[in-house]
N, C-alpha and C positions, 0 to 999 in steps of 0.2 A: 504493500500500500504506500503511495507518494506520503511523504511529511505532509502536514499542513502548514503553514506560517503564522503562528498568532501573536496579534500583537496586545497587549494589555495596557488602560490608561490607569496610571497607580497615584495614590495618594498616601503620604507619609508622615506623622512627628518622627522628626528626627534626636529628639531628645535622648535617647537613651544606648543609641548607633554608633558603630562608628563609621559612618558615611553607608552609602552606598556600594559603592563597590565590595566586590568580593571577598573577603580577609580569611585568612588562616585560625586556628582555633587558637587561644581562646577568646581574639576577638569576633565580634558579632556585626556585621554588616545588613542593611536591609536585602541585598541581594544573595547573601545566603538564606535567611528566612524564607523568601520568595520560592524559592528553587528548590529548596529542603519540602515544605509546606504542599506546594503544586503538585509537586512529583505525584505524592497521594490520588490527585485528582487524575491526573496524564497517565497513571501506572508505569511511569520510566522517569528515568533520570530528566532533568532540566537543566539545560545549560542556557541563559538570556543572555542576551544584550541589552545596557541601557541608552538611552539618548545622550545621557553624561551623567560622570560622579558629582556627587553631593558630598562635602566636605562631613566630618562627625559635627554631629550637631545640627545639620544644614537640615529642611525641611524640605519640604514637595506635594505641589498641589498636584503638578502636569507629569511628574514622568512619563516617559510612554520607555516598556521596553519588548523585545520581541523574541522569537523562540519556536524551532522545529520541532515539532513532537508527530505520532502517529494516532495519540488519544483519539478519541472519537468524541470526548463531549461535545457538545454544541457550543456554539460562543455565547448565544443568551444566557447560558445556564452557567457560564464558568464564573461572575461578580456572586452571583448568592453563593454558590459550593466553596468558594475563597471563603466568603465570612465566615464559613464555621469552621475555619481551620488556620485562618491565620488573627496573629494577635491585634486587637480591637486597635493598634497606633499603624496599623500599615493594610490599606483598603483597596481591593481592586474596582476602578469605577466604572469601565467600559471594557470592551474586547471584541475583535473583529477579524477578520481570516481577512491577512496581510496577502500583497503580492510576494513573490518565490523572490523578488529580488529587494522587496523594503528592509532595508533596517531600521533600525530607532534610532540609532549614530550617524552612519552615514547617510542616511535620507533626508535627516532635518536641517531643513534651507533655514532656520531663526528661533534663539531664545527668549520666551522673555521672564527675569529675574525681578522677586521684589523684595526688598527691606521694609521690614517694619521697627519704628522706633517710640518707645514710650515718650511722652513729654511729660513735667510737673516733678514737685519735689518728692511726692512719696510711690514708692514699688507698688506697682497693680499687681498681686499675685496671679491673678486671670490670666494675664500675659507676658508674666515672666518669663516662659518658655519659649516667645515668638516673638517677641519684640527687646530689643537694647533699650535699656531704660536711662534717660541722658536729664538727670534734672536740674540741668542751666537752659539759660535762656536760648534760643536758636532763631537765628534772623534766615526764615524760609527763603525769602527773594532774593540775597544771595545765593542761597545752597540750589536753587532753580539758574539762577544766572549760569552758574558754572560748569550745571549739569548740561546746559545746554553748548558750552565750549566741546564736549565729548561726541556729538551726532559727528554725525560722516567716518569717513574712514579714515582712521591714524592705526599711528603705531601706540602702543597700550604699554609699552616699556615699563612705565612708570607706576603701571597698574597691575602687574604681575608679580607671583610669590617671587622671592628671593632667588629661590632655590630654580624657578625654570627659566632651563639656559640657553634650551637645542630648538621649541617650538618658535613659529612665523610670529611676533609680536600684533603683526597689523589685525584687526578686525573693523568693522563696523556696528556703529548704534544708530540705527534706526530712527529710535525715539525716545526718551525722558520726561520722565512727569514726576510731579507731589505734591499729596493729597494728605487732606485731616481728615480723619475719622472718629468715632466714640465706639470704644469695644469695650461691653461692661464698665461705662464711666469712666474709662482711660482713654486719652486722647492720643491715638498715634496717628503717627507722619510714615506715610509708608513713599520711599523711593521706588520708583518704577524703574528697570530701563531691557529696552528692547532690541538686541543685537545680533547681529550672525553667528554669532559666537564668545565663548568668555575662554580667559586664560586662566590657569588656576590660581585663585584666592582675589581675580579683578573684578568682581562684584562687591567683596567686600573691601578690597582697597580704596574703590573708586568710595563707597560711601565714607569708609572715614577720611578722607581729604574734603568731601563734600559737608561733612560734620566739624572738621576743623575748620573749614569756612564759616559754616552757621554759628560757630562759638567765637568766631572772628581770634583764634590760634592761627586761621592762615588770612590773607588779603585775597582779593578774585584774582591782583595781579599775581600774587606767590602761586594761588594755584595753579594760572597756566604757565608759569615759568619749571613748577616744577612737571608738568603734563609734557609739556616742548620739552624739557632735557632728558626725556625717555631714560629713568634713573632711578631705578627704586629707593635708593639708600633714601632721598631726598624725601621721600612722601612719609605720611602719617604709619602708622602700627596700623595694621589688620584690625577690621571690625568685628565683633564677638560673632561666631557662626548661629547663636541663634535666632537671630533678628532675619535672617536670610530665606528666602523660598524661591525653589525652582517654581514657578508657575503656570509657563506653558511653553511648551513644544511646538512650532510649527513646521510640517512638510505639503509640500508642493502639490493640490491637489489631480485628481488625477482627470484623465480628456474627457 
């Protein structure tokens, strides 16, 4: 019998993980869970693909990841058969019998990532686990100005872990936004931004240069002096991974 292709839309706390990606015992990845858990349902092994790694800590509204199996369930029935077997912080929300040649990785033409940040002086316990909680003042129209220096296509130098040295720098942002909201009488400031792609740990880079902005730690001209010298050492420390979510995947639809 041909494989089938399935691709599954997942949603994740990433609270208690350590990222997504696959880890050796005894740490715990969401994508051992997935693959451990499925099997059950597929009656064989699982090996996926995701769309991209989520840092430990990192969340996920959009993953999409994908996977050959010969199972025969149906795709409607594989989000209920998940819930009773996988733990209540990792949900499968959709599924659909992929083309023989989609992946989750290489098929997706744009991400888009979003921060969520507490404001005010006292900890929301509600959303300590999804939001940075920053209680000084932050001047939004700045941290919008600067975000907006970032659309088009550059080099992201500046915005990349330390440590990666051998990947292409350039990507594109599409687009940028931030918004207020009330979650349980917490007021967050969630960053949008919508890109071809991310390098590792430049989601959360780009927000704390964007936050050292809004705390007026950096000026709009410091920050694009330090964007223009493609320079990590120069930029802010990393933003805590759990203010962060993957949020949507998009690929190319089809003719």
């Amino acid at each position: 019998m041909k494989k089938r292709n399935i691709a599954l839309l997942i949603s994740y706390d990433g609270t208690k993980y350590n990222g997504f990606q696959r880890q050796k015992f005894p740490s715990v990845a969401v994508q051992n869970i997935l693959e451990d858990r499925l099997a059950k349902i597929f009656g064989e092994k699982i090996v996926m693909i995701g769309s991209g790694r989520t840092d430990a800590g990192v969340h996920a509204f959009g993953q999409v990841v994908n996977f050959f199996t010969s199972g025969r369930i149906e795709v409607e029935k594989i989000p209920i058969a998940a819930s009773g077997i996988l733990p209540s912080d990792i949900v499968v929300r959709d599924a659909w019998e992929a083309d023989e040649n989609f992946s989750a990785l290489h098929s997706a033409k744009s991400k888009t990532y979003i921060y969520k940040i507490q404001r005010g002086k006292i900890l929301n316990p509600f959303t300590k686990n999804f939001a940075w909680h920053i209680p000084y003042p932050l001047d939004v129209e700045k941290m919008k100005r600067v975000l907006k220096i970032l659309e088009g296509t550059h080099d992201f130098s500046s915005f990349k872990a330390a440590s990666q040295t051998q990947m292409n720098p350039v990507r594109t942002i599409f687009e940028t936004d931030i918004f207020s909201e009330k979650i349980f009488d917490a007021e967050i400031l969630t960053i949008k931004i919508h890109a071809s792609g991310f390098l590792y740990h430049m989601a959360r880079n780009i927000v704390a240069a964007v936050v050292a902005v809004g705390r007026e730690r950096l000026s709009e001209k410091d920050f694009k002096k330090i964007f223009d010298a493609k320079n990590r050492k120069l930029a802010p420390a990393t933003a805590p991974a759990h203010g962060l979510c993957l949020y949507e995947v998009f690929y190319q639809k089809a003719a």
